[in-house]
N, C-alpha and C positions, 0 to 999 in steps of 0.2 A: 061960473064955469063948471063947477061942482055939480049941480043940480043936472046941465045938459049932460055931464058922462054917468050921473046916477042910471044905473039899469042897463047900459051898455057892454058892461063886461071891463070896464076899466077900476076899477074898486083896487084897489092897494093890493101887490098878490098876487091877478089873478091870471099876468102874463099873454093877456088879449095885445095884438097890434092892429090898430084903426090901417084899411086899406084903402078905401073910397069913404064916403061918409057913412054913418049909422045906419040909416036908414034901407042902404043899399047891403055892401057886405062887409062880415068881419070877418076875420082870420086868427086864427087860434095862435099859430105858431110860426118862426122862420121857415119849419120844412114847408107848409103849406102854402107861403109867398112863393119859394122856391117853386112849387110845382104848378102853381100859377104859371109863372114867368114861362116855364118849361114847355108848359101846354099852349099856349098863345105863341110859342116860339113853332113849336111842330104846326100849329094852325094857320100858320104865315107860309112857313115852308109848303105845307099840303096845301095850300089855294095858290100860291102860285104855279105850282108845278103840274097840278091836277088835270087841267086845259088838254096838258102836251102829254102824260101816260095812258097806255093801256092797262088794261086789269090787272096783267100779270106784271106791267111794272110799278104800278100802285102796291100791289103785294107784296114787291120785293122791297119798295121803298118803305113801308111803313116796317117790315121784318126787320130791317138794317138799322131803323132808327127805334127799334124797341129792342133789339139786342145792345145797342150803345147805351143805351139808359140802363138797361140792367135790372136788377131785381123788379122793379115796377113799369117797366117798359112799355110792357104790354096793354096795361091799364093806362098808362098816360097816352098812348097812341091811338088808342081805342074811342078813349073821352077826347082828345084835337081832331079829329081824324071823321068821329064818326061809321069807319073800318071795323069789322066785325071780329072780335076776338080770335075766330076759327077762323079767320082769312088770314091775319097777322101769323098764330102759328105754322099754319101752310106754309104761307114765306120762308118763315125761319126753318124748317124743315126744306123747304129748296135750297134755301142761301147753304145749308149744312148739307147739301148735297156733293158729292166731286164732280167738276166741270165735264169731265167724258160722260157723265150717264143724262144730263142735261140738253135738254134738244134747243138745237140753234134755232132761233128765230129767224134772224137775219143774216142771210149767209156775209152780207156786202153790210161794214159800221161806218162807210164814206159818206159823209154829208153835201161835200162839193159836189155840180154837176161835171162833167169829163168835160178837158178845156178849164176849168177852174185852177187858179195858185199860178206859181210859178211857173217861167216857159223851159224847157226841157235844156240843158247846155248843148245839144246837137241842135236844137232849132235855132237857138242864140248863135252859135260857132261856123251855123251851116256855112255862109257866105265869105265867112272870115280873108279867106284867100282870094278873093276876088277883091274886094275892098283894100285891103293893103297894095296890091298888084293896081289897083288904078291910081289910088295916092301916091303910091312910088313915081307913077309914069307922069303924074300931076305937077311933079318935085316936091313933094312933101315929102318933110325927112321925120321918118318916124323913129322912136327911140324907145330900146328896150322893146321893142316886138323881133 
């Protein structure tokens, strides 16, 4: 077993951790598993989502998730993402905008068509009186109405 970790960076010391096999890739350190994980985490996120944004909310979403990461944000978002450094700070210079100097995209954020959800309690209640007025005349005794 010695012989196969000769030359791979495992020698007594040298604080290497095996992530896939040799051959493939090594990782120096915990922070660099971490930013692994991290990056393949934005990279799931950004293919899924990618399909259904436009440019400028591609922009905003990769600005949001490189200010949440923090110091290295923007370089981890960059490298998942594929997103262009200067598109990222754009973002973050919009997202730090105040919402009045912001131009509305969408005046209407309703995704239902009209007619969609619930029926209105006036269109429910409409008949109400009429209904009870022929169950009455029926003999049916109603209670608590």
């Amino acid at each position: 077993m010695k012989r196969f970790l000769d030359g791979w960076g495992f020698e007594r010391g040298m604080g290497y951790h095996l992530v896939q096999p040799p051959s493939i890739v090594l990782v120096r350190s915990l922070s660099q598993i971490m930013e692994m994980s991290i990056i393949e985490s934005l990279r799931i996120k950004f293919e899924a989502l990618v399909p259904y944004m436009n440019e400028k909310l591609r922009r905003l979403w990769a600005a949001s998730e490189a200010v949440a990461l923090g110091e290295d944000g923007i370089e981890l978002v960059v490298f998942a993402t594929g997103i262009g450094a200067k598109t990222v700070k754009e973002g973050i210079k919009e997202l730090q905008e105040p919402l009045s100097s912001v131009a509305i995209v969408a005046p209407s954020t309703r995704l239902r068509k009209p007619g969609g959800g619930r029926k209105s309690y006036d269109t429910i209640f409409d008949n109400f009186d009429q209904v009870r007025q022929f169950l009455t005349e029926q003999g049916f005794q109603l209670q608590g109405v």
